[in-house]
Structure formats: C-alpha cells, structure tokens
C-alpha positions as CSV (number, residue, x, y, z in Angstrom):
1,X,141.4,47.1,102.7
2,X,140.3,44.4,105.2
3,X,138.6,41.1,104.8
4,X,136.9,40.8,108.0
5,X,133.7,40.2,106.3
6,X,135.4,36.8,106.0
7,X,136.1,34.8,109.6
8,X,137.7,31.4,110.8
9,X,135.2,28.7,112.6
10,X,135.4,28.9,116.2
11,X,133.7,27.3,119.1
12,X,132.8,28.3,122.5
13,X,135.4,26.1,125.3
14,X,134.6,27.6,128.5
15,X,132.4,30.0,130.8
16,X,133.1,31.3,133.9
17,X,131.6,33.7,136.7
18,X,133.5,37.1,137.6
19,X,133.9,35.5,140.9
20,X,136.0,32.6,139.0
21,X,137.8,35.3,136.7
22,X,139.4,37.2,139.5
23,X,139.1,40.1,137.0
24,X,138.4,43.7,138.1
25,X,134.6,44.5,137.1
26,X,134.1,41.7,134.8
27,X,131.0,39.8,135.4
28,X,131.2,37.1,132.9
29,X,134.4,35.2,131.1
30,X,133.3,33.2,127.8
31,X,136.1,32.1,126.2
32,X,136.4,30.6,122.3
33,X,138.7,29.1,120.1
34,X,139.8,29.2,116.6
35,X,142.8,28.1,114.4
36,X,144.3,29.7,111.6
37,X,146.2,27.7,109.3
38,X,149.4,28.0,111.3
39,X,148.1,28.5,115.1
40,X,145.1,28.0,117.5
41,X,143.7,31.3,118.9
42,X,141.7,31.9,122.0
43,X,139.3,34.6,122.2
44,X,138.3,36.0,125.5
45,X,135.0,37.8,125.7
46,X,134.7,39.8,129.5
47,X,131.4,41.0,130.2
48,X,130.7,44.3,131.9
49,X,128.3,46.2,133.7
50,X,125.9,48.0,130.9
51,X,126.4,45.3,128.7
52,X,130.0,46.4,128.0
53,X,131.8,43.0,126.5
54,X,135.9,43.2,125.9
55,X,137.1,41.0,123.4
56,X,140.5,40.3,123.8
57,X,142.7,37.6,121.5
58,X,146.0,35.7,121.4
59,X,147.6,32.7,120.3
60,X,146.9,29.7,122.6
61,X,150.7,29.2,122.6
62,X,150.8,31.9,125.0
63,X,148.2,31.3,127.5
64,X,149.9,32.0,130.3
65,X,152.4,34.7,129.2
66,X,151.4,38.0,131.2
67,X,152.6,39.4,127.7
68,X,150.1,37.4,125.5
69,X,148.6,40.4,124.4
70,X,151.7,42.7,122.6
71,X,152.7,40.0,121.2
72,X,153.0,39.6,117.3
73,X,152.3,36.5,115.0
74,X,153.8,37.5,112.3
75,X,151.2,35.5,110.3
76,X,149.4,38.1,107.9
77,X,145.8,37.3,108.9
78,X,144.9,40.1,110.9
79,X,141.6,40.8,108.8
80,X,140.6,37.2,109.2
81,X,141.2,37.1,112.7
82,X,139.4,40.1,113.4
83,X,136.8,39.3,111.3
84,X,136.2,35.6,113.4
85,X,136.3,38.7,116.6
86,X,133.5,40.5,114.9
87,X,131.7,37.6,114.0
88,X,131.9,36.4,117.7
89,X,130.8,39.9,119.0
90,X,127.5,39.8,116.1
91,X,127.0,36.7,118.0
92,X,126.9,38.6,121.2
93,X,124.6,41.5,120.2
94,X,122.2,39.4,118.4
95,X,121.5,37.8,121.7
96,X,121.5,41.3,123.1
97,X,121.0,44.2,121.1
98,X,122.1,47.2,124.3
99,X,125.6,45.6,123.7
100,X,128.4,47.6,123.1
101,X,132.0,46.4,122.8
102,X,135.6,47.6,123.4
103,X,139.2,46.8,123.1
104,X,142.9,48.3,124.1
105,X,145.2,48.3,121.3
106,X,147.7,46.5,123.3
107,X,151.3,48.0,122.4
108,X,153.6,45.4,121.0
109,X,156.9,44.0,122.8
110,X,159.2,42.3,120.4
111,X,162.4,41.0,122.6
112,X,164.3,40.0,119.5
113,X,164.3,43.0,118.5
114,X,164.6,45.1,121.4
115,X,161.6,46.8,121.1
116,X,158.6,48.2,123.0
117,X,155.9,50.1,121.3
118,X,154.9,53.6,122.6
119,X,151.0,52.7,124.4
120,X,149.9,55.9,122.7
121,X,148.4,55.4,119.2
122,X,149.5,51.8,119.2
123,X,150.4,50.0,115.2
124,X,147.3,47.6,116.9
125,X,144.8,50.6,118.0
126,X,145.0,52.1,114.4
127,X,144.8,48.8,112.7
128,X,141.4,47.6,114.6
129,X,139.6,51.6,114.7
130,X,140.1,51.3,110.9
131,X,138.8,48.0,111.1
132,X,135.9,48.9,113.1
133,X,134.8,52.0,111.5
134,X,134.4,50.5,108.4
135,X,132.5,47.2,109.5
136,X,129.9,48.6,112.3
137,X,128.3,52.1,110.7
138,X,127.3,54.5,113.2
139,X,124.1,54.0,112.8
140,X,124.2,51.2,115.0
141,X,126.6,51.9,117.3
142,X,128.2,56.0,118.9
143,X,132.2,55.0,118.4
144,X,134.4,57.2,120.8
145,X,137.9,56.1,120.7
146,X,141.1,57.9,122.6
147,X,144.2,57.5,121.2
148,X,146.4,58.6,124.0
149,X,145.3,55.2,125.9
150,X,144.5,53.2,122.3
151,X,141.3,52.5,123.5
152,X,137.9,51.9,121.4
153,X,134.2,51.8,122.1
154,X,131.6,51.2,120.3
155,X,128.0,51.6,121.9
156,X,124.7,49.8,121.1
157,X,122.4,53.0,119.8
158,X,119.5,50.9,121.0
159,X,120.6,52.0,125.1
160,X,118.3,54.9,126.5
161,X,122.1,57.0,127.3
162,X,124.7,56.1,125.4
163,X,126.8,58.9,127.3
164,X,126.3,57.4,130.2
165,X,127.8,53.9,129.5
166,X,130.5,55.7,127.7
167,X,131.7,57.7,131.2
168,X,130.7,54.0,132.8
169,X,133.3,52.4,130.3
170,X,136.1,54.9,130.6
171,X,136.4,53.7,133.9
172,X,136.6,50.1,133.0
173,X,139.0,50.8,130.0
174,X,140.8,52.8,132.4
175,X,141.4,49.9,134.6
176,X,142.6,47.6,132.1
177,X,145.1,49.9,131.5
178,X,146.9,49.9,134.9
C-alpha cells in the first residue's frame, strides 16, 4: 500500500534550544530539509521530555503560514514523504533507543474550496496510523492513538514504563492541540 520503505535525501539546516523555540514543553528544535521533485520540504523534529520527539512537515513555501500544517500539496507522494519522516525518526532512535515519537493528523483547510476538515479522525490521522502500523511492529514500539484528537504515539519498548510516558505525552499532544 505505501512505499515508505523508500525516502527522499534530506539534510539537517538548523538546531535550536527550547528557549529559542518559544514552543510549549519542547526542549530541542532540529530542523531538516528535503525536496521532492516539485517542492522543498522542511521537517521539524521537537524534542520532549521522556524522549518524546514530534515530527512535523510542510512545504518550505509555507514557512510562515500559521496554516502550514492543513495544508495539501496535491503532489501524490505522501508515502515517500513519510517515508524520508521515518527515515529521519530511525535516525533519531538509533542515536537513542528510549525514543518514542508522535504526530497530530492536522485537519486540512482548503480555501478554494471552501472547506475545513472535521479534527476528529482527520483524511491525514488515518493516512499516517496506517502508515505507522505497518512500518514500526509492536515489538518495538506500544502504539496508542485517539482518534477523537487524531493523535498518534508510538513508544520505545526499551523505556522501564511505557504507561507512564504515554499519560506524560497526552499532556503534550494535548497542548499542541489548543
């Protein structure tokens, strides 16, 4: 179904300190880029307490657009783009096998269209928990996913209680929701 075995070259293009992020709870920004063969990509990876990392991605195009996230690119790579995400986040736990990694199936706004997706069970949430299920088995990672808020989880089986930093990233996936 996907081919996010397969994943563009990226490169890391910036770090930063929570105190430079002026993001709620995130303790480290590293940011990476990619291009597809229509569009440059940026990748943002927040780091959270428990070894928590948020990987979060848009077209460079819309950097500054509060909206970067429900937006569509209408480009048909999704698996290869998520697959240069996973990649990116195998980097990540390689480096440190307790991490455990989320998103928030952002809902989509189309303007032109005059629509805005319902944040429940978003088109983007069922997309990436298919995605995700099938690419990191549960033997390695506890997945717990809620589909009222579209969010996912997926924690390292090598922490002591994975429980624990599951009530601990509720509250962070909580607050990237408001």
């Amino acid at each position: 179904m996907f081919d996010i075995l397969t994943s563009y070259p990226y490169c890391r293009v910036g770090d930063h300190s929570g105190i430079t992020t002026n993001r709620k709870h995130v303790e480290h920004l590293t940011i990476y880029s990619f291009r597809t063969d229509l569009y440059p990509y940026l990748i943002e990876v927040e780091q959270y307490n428990h070894n928590i990392y948020v990987l979060k991605f848009y077209r460079r195009l819309h950097k500054n657009n509060k909206e970067r996230f429900n937006l569509m690119s209408n480009e048909g790579r999704c698996s290869r783009i998520m697959g240069t995400c996973f990649s990116i986040f195998m980097d990540v736990y390689k480096k440190n096998p307790l991490a455990s990694f989320g998103f928030v199936g952002s809902h989509t706004i189309d303007k032109k269209r005059s629509f805005i997706e319902s944040t429940t069970e978003t088109k983007r949430f069922r997309v990436y928990k298919t995605a995700v299920l099938s690419y990191f088995g549960e033997e390695t990672f506890s997945h717990f996913y809620n589909p009222e808020h579209s969010t996912y989880l997926a924690i390292s089986n090598k922490n002591k209680s994975v429980f624990k930093i599951k009530d601990e990233a509720d509250k962070i996936l909580e607050d990237l929701l408001l």
